[in-house]
N, C-alpha and C positions, 0 to 999 in steps of 0.2 A: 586353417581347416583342421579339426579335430580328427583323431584316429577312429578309422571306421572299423577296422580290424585289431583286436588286440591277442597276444601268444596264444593265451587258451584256446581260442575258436581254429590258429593256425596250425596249434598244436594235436584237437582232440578232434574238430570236425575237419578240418582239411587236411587233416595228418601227415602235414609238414614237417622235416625234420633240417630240414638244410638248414637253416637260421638259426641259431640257439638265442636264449632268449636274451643274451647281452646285448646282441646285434641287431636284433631283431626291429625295436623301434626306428631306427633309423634306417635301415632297410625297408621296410616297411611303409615310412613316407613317403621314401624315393617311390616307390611301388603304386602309392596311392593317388600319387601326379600323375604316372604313365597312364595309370586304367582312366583316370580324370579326362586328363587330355585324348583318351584315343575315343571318350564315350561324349564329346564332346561337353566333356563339365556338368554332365547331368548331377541333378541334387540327388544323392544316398537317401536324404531325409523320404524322398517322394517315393522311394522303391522300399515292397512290402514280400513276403512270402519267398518264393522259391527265387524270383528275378533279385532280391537281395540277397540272399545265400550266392546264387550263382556271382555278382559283383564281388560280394567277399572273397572266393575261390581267386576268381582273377586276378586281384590284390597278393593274395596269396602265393598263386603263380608266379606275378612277378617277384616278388620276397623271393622264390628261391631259383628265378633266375640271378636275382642280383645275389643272392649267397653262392652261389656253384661258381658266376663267373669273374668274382671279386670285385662286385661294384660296376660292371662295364656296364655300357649303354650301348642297347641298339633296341632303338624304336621303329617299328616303320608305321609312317602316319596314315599311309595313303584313304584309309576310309577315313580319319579323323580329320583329313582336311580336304576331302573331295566334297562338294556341293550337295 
């Protein structure tokens, strides 16, 4: 899976600051699985306008949960894996 989100848009439109940008890709990934799996793997390619800015953001958000809390995980699935 390709990066949906790259520093610039974390940096300038969701003006992020927790990740610096060494860390940032690999952060980032980890970030772009959780939003993956919790939106149940929906295609980015299919989201247009405001609904893909917002999927960015999320991404985002996670980046700087995993920069504040060095890398930990805590997901909770429950709407990603409830019917």
């Amino acid at each position: 899976m390709s990066a949906i989100v790259d520093y610039n848009f974390y940096s300038t439109v969701y003006m992020g600051s927790e990740a610096d940008e060494a860390s940032f890709p690999a952060l980032c990934a980890r970030a772009q699985d959780v939003v993956g799996a919790m939106t149940r793997w929906v295609d980015p390619a299919r989201l247009t306008g405001q609904v893909l800015t917002l999927y960015k953001k999320a991404i985002c958000a996670q980046t700087d949960y995993f920069a504040v809390n060095n890398n930990a995980v805590y997901i909770f699935f429950h709407y990603a894996l409830t019917p």
